[in-house]
C-alpha positions in Angstrom: -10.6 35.9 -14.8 -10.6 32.5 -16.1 -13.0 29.9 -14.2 -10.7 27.3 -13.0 -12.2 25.0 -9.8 -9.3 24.6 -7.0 -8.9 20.9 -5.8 -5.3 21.0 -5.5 -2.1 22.7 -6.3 -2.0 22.2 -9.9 -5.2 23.9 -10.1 -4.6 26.7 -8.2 -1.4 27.7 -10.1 -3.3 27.6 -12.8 -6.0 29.8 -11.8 -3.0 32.3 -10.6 -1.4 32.4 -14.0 -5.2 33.9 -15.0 -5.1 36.3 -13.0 -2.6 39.6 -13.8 0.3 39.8 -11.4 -0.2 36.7 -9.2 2.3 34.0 -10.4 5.7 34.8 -11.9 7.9 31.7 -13.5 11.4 31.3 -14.1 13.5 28.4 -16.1 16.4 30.1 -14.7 18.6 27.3 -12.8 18.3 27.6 -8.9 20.2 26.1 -6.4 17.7 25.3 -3.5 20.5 26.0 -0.5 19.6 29.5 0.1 19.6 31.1 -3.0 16.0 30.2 -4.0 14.7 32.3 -0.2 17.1 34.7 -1.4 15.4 35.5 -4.8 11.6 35.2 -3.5 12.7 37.7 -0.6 12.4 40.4 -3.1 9.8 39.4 -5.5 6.9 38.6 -2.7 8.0 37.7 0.3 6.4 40.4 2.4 5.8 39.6 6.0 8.3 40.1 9.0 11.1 39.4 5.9 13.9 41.1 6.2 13.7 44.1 4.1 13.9 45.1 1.7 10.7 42.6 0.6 6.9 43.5 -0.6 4.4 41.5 -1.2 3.9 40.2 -4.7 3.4 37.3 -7.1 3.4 33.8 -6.3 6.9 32.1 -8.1 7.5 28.6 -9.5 11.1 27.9 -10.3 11.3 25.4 -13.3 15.1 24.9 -12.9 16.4 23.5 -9.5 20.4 23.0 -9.2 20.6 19.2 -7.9 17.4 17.8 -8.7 16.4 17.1 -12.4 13.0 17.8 -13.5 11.8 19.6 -10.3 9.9 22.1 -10.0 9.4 24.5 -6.2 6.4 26.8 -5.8 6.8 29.2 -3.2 4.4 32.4 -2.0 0.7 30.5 -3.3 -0.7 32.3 0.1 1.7 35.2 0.4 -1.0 37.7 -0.3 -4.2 38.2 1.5 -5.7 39.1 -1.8 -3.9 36.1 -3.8 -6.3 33.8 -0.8 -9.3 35.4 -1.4 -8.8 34.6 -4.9 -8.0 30.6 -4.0 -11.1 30.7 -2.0 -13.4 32.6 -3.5 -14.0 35.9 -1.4 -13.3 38.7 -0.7 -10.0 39.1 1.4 -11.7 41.5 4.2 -14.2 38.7 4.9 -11.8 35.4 4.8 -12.2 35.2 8.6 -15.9 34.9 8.5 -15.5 32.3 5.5 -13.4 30.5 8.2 -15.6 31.0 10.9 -18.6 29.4 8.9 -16.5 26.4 7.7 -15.6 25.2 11.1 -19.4 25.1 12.1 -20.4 23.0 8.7 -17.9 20.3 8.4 -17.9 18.0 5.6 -15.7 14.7 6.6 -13.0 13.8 4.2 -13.1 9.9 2.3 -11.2 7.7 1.4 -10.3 6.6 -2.1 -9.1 3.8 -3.9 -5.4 3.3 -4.2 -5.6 3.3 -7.9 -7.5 6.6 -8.0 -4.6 8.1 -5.9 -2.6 10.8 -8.0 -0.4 10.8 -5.2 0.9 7.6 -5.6 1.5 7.2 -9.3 5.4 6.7 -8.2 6.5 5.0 -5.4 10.0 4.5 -3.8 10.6 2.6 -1.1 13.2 2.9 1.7 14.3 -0.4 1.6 15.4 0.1 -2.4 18.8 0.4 -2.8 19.8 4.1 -3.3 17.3 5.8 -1.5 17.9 9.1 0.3 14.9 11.5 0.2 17.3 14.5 0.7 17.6 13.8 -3.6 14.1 13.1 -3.7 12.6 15.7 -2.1 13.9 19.6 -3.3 13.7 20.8 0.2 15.2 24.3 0.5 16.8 26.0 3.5 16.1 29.3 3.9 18.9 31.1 4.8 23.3 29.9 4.8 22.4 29.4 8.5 19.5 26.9 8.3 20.0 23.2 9.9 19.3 21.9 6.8 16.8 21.3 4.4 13.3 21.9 5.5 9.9 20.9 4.6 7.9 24.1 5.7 4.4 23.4 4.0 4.1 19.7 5.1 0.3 18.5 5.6 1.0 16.0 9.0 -1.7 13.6 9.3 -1.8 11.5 12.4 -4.0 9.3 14.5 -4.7 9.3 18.1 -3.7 6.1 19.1 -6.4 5.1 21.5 -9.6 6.5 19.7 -8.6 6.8 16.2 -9.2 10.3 15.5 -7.0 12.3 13.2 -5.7 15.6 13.0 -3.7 17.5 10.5 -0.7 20.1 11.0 1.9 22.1 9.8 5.6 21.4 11.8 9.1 22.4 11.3 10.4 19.3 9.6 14.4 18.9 8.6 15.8 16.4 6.3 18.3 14.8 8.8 19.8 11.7 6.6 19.0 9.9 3.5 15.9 8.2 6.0 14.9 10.4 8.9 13.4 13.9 9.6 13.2 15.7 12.7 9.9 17.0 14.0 9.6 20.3 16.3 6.2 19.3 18.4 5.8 22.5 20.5 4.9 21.2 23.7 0.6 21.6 24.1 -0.2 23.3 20.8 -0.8 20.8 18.6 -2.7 17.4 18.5 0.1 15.2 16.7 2.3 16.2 19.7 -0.4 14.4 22.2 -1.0 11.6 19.4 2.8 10.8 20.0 3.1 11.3 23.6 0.4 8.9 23.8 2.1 6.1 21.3 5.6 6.6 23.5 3.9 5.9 26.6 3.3 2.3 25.1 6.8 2.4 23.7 5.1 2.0 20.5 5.8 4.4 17.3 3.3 6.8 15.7 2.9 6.5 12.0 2.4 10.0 10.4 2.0 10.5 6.6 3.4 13.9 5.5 1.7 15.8 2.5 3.2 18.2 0.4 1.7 20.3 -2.2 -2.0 20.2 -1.9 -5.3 22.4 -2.1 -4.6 25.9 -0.2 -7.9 25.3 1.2 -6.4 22.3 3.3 -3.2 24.7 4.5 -5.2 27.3 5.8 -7.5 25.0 7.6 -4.6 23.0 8.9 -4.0 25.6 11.1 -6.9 26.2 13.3 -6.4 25.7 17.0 -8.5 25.1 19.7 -10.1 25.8 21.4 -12.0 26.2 17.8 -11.0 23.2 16.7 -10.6 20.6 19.9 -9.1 17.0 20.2 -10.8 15.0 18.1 -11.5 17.9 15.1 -10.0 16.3 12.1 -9.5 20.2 10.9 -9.4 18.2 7.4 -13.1 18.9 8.0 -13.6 22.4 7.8 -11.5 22.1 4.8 -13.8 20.0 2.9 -16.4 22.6 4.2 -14.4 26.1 2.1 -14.7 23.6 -1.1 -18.0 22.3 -0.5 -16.8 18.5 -1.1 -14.8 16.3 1.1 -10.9 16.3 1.4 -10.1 12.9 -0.3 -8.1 10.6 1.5 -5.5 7.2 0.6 -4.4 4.7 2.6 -0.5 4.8 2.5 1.4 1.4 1.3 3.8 1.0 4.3 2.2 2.3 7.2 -1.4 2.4 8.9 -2.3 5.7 8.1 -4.0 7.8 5.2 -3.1 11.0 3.3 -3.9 13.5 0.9 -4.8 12.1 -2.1 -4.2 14.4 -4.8 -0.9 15.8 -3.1 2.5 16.0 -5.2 4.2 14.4 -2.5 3.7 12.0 0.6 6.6 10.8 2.8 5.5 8.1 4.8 6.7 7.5 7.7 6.6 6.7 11.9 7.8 8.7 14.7 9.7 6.7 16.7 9.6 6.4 20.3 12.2 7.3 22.8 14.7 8.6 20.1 15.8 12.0 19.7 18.0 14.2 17.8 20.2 17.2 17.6 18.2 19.4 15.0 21.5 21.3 13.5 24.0 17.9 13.6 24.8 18.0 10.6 25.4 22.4 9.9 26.6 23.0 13.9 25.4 26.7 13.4 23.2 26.6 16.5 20.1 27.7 14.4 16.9 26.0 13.0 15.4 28.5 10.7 13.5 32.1 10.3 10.8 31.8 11.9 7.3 34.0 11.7 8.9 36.8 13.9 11.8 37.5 11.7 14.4 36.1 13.2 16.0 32.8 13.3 14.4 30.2 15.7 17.5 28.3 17.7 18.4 24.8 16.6 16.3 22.4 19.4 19.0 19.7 21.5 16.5 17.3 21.0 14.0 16.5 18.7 11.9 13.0 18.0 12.5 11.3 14.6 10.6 10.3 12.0 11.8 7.1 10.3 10.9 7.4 6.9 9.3 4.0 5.0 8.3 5.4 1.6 8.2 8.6 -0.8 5.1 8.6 -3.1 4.7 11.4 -5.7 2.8 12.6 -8.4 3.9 12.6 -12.1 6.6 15.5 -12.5 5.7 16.4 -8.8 5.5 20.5 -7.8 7.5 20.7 -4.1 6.1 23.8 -2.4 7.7 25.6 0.1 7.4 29.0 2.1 10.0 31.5 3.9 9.3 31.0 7.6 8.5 34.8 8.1 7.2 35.8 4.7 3.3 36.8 4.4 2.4 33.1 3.9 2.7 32.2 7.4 0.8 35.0 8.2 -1.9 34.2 5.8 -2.1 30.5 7.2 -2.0 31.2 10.7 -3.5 34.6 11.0 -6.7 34.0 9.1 -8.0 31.1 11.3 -7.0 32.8 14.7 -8.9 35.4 13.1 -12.4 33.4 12.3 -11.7 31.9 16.1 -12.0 35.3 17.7 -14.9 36.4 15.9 -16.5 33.9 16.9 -16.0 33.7 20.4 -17.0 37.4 20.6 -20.0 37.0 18.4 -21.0 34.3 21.0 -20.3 36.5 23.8 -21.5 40.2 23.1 -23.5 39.4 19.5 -23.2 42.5 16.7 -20.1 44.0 18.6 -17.2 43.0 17.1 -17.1 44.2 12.7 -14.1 42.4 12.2 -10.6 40.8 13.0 -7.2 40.9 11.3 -4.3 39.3 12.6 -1.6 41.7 11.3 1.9 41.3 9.4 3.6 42.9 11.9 2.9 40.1 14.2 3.5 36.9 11.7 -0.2 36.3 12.4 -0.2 35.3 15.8 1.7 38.0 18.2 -0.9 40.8 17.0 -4.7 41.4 16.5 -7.1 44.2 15.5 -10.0 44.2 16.6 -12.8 46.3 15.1 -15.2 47.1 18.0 -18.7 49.3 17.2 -20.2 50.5 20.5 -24.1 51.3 20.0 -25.2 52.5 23.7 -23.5 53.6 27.0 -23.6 50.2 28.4 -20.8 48.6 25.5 -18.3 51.0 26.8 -15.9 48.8 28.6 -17.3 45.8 26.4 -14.2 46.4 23.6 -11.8 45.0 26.4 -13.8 42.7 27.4 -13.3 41.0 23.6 -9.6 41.9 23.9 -9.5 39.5 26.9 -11.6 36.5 25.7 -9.0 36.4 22.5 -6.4 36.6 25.3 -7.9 33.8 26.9 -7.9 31.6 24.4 -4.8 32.0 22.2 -1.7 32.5 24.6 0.3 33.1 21.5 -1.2 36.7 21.1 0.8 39.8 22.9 -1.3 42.9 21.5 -4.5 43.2 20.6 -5.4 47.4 19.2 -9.0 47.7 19.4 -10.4 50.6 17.1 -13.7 51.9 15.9 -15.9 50.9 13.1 -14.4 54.2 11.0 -11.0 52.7 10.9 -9.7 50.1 8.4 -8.3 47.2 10.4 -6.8 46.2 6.8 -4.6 49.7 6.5 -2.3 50.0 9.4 -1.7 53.6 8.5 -5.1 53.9 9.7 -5.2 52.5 12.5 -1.9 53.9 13.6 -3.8 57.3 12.9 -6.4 56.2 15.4 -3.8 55.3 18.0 -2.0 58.7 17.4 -5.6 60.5 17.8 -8.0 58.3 20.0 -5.0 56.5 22.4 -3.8 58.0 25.7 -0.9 55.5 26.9 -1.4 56.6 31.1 -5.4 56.0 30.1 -6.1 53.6 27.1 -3.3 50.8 27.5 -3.8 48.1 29.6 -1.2 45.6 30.8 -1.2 42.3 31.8 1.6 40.9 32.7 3.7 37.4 33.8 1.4 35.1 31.5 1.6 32.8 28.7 3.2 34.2 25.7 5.3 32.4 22.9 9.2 31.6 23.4 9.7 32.8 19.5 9.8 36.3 20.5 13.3 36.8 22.0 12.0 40.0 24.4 9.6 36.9 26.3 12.6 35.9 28.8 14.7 36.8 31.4 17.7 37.9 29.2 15.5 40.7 28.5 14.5 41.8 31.7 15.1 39.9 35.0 11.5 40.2 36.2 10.8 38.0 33.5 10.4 34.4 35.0 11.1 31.8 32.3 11.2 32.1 28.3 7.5 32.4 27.1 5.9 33.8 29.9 5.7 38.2 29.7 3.5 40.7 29.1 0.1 41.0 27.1 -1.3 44.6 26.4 -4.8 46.3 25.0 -4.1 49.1 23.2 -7.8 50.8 23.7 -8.1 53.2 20.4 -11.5 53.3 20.5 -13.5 56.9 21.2 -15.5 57.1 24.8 -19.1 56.6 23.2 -20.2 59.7 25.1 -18.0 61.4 22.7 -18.6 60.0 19.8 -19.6 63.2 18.2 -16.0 65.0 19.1 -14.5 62.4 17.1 -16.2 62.4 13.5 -14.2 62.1 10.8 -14.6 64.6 8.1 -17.2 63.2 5.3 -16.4 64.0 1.8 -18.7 64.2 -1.1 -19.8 60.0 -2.8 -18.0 60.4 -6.1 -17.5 57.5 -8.6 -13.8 57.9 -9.8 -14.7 55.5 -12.8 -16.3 58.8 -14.3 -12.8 60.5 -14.8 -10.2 57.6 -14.6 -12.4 55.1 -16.7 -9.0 52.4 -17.1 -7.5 53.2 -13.6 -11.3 51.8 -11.5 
């Protein structure tokens, strides 16, 4: 493998195409509406995607219909093994590399505007002819999307009374040739406190908007609390996984920084009081997919962000994800994983082996836990950790605890553990009428009228672990230590 270091986007499709059967390229023309999604659903979409999908390379189209001389990347994190490789470990032990970077924070700087890669061309709203629906190559995922959206948009913010800065990932739609609507869901992220805080004064909320940057920042962009609470610039823990701050530049039109090296930066303020329709200009009632596989429905009202400038990069590289492709998974799954290890390690130290936030759940609705019990007294212990990640991400449904025998990573394993270590009147646990996510269309009453409001349903444990008193009846069979590399020299 070639020994490229990773500081932004550039540099980590380049240390992709070093590496056999991670990027793919293409200079054949595509027409971002739609068709682009449509192509990387088969090449390496993976996740909840429609099938048929798998997961597989990274892709870079060269040619895109509409916008001369741009360039999308799409699937950089679709692959749990493709992030190990961007961060420099192993992909079983990402979580703890997670964990550790939240608890050693490096703070990001700032950097001269001349030094800014970012900002090598600048239009501004008030030229004449501006419209960042040609200046941005946003796709839309599917014929039935609101329009074009900016799905892997760094959204840096201040909190207007202390000053302290958070950056997330939102659903963002190019509305008009100057404003994008923002989906805030309502207590899950900081910018949506940062703006109910700058409405409240009637005033707007400037937000810069960074596109294309070091995967190191996306991932860490997408820790929660109560790992990351008010006042954790998450930018932190990013600077942390490189081992060097984040570098920061103040934007030219508004009061706020961004990412430094990014392709692109809209800058921009949300403005107070005003909201919009988020499919008024398709009608087709939908947003986009979203991480569960289906197609989130179009919000009635939405705040805007009034856009005040567009910097990019030389020959700027949009990147983009499908809403329920592996990628997502990878970005949100892989903090909420390092969270929950953590919180159990606190709690019952040694116990818990590992965490993986699995496909099947888009990263958020699923978790398995891999739970060793030592003596008599941790029996009981392995829900106990199924309920503390409960009780801190409502988001989660399932969590399927299994012993330390069973891959987490395989779920052909651990759907042989449920089959053979899982009694359904014994082992599963319900707990129902709390806090889920609205996402998942069985959370509300049209599913089942015992069901309160959208959001709020049923959590279960599914309990595969072995009684420790019986450990013994439960030994898998051993077979003899045998390196393959002996026989199949060019296969190991």
């Amino acid at each position: 493998m070639k020994k490229v270091e990773v500081e932004d986007l550039r540099s980590a499709l380049e240390l992709l195409r070093s590496i056999p059967g991670q990027l793919v390229e293409t200079d054949v023309e595509v027409d971002p509406n739609a068709e682009l999604s449509g192509v990387y659903r088969h090449v390496g979409a993976g996740g909840t995607v429609m099938r048929p999908t798998q997961e597989g390379p990274a892709m870079v189209f060269n040619s895109i219909k509409g916008h001369e001389g741009a360039k999308i990347a799409i699937g950089v994190l679709s692959s749990r093994k493709r992030v190990g490789y961007l961060l420099g470990t192993e992909p079983e032990k990402l979580g703890f590399l997670l964990k550790d970077s939240v608890s050693h924070p490096i703070k990001p700087i700032v950097i001269e505007n001349s030094k800014a890669k970012c900002q090598e061309i600048v239009h501004y709203a008030d030229e004449e002819g501006f419209d960042i629906r040609r200046l941005i190559p946003a796709p839309t995922n599917t014929q039935d999307d609101a329009g074009p959206y900016i799905t892997l948009g760094m959204c840096y913010a201040s909190n207007p009374e202390t000053g302290d800065s958070d950056v997330t990932i939102h659903r963002m739609c190019l509305q008009s040739k100057d404003e994008i609507s923002i989906f805030l869901q309502p207590g899950a992220r900081h910018i949506g406190y940062f703006r109910e805080l700058a409405e409240k004064e009637g005033r707007p909320l400037p937000i810069s908007i960074s596109i294309g940057v070091d995967p190191a920042i996306e991932i860490a962009s997408c820790f929660e609390p109560p790992t990351t609470p008010l006042g954790y610039d998450e930018l932190q823990a990013a600077g942390a996984l490189r081992n060097k701050p984040v570098e920061l530049v103040q934007c030219l039109t508004i009061d706020e920084r961004a990412i430094a090296n990014a392709e692109y930066i809209i800058e921009g303020e949300i403005l107070p009081y005003v909201r919009v329709r988020e499919d008024q200009n398709s009608g087709t009632g939908k947003a986009m997919p979203e991480f569960p596989g289906y197609c989130g429905p179009a919000n009635p009202k939405l705040p805007v962000i009034k856009v005040k400038a567009v910097t990019t990069r030389r020959d700027p590289i949009m990147q983009t994800c499908i809403g329920p492709s592996e990628e997502h998974v990878s970005m949100a799954g892989i903090p909420t994983e390092a969270s929950i290890l953590s919180m159990v390690e606190k709690a019952m130290p040694g116990k818990c082996l590992n965490v993986y936030n699995a496909s099947f759940g888009g990263g958020k609705y699923v978790t398995i836990m891999q739970f060793k019990k030592t003596m008599p007294s941790d029996e009981g212990r392995q829900r106990q950790a199924a309920l503390l990640a409960f009780s801190s991400f409502a988001e989660l449904k399932h969590v399927i605890l299994v012993d330390e025998d069973v891959d987490i990573f395989d779920i052909n394993d651990v759907m042989w553990a449920m089959t053979t270590r899982f009694q359904a009147d014994v082992d599963l646990i319900t707990i129902p009428g709390v806090q889920c996510h609205p996402l998942d269309p069985s959370n509300g009453p049209e599913y089942h009228p015992d069901i309160r409001t959208r959001g709020v349903a049923c959590k279960a444990i599914f309990d595969c672990t072995v009684p420790f008193e019986q450990k013994d009846r439960f030994e898998r069979a051993k077979f003899m230590e045998a390196d393959p590399k002996h026989w199949l020299p060019d296969m190991f």
